[in-house]
C-alpha positions in Angstrom: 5.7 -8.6 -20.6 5.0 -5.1 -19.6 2.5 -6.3 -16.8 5.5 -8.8 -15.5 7.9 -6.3 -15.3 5.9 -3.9 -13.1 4.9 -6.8 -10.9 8.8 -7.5 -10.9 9.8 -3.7 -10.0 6.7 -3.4 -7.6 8.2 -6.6 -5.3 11.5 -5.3 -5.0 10.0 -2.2 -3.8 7.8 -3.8 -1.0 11.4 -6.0 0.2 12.8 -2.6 0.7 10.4 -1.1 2.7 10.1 -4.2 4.4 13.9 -3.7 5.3 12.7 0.4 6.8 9.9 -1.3 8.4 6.7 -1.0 6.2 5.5 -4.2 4.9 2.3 -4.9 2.7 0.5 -8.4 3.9 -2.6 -10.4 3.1 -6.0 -10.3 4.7 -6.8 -14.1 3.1 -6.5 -17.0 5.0 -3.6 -18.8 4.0 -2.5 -15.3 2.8 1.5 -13.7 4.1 0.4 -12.4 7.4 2.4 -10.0 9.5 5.3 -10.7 11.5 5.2 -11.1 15.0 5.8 -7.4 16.6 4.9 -5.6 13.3 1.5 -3.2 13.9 -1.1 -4.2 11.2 -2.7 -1.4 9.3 -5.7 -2.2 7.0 -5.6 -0.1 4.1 -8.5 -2.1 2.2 -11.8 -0.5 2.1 -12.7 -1.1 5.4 -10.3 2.3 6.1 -12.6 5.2 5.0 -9.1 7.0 3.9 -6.5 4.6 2.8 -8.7 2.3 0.8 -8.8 1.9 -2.9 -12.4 3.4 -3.6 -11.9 2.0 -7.6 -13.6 -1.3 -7.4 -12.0 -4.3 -9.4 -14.2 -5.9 -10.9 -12.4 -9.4 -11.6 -9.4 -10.1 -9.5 -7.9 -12.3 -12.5 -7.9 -9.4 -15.1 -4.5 -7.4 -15.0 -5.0 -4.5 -17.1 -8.0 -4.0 -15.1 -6.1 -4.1 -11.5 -3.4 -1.7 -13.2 -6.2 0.0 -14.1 -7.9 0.6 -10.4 -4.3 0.9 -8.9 -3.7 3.7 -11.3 -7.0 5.6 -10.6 -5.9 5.3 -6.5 -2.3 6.8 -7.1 -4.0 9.5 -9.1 -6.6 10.2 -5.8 -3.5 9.7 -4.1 -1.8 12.2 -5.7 -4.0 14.9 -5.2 -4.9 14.6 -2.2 -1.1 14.4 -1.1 -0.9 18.4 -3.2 -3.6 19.3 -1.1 -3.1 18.1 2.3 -6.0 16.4 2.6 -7.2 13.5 4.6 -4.9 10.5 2.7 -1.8 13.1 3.3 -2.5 13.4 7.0 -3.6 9.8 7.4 0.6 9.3 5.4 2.2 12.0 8.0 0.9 9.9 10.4 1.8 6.4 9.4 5.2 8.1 8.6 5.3 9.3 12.1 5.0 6.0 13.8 7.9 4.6 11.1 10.3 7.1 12.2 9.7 6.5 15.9 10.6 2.7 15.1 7.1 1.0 14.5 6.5 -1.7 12.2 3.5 -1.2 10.1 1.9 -4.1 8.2 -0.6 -2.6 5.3 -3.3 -4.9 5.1 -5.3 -5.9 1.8 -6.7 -8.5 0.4 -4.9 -8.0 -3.3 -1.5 -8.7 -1.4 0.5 -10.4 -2.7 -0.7 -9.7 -6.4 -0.2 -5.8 -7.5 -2.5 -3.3 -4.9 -2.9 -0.2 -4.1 -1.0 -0.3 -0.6 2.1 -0.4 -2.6 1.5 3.4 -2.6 0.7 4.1 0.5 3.8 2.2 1.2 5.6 4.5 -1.2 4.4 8.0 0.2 5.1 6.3 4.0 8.6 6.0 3.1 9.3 9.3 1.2 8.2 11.5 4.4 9.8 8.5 6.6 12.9 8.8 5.3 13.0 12.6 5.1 
């Protein structure tokens, strides 16, 4: 399943960065929070920059959380060939990684497929530049 093997691909990513110091956690009770020491980041839409501004609609439907996560990388994207204010908010995060800081990226999707897994991406291409 198509769906199941991005999910798959997608974790191994996240134990990686987890590895470098850039981990993607839950902002549900009961959820995976952050590890002692680690600086929590929300990325969720409470973060005017970082958060996903595609709505999904029902949490349970897959296509349509590939669907939002898609439309975010493609914001993403463009704001990254731009320098606007998702690149800068990146360099920064990026920043604090290179100095040695553990960053958390906090969402409520976590640990299903989300958006953060992005973020986490373009953190750790400028991070380990």
């Amino acid at each position: 399943d198509t769906t199941r093997d991005a999910a798959a691909a997608s974790q191994l990513d996240v134990e990686g960065f987890r590895r470098r110091g850039v981990d993607i956690v839950s902002r549900r009770a009961g959820g995976r929070a952050a590890a002692a020491g680690w600086s929590v980041v929300d990325v969720d839409r409470s973060n005017p920059v970082l958060g996903n501004r595609h709505v999904l609609r029902d949490h349970r439907d897959a296509n349509e959380r590939a669907r939002v996560i898609a439309a975010y990388k493609a914001d993403l994207d463009a704001d990254m060939a731009r320098n606007g204010p998702m690149a800068r908010a990146v360099a920064d995060l990026a920043a604090r990684v290179r100095e040695g800081e553990k960053l958390a990226l906090r969402c409520w999707c976590a640990p299903r497929p989300c958006h953060a897994e992005h973020i986490a991406h373009a953190i750790m291409a400028q991070a380990c530049d």
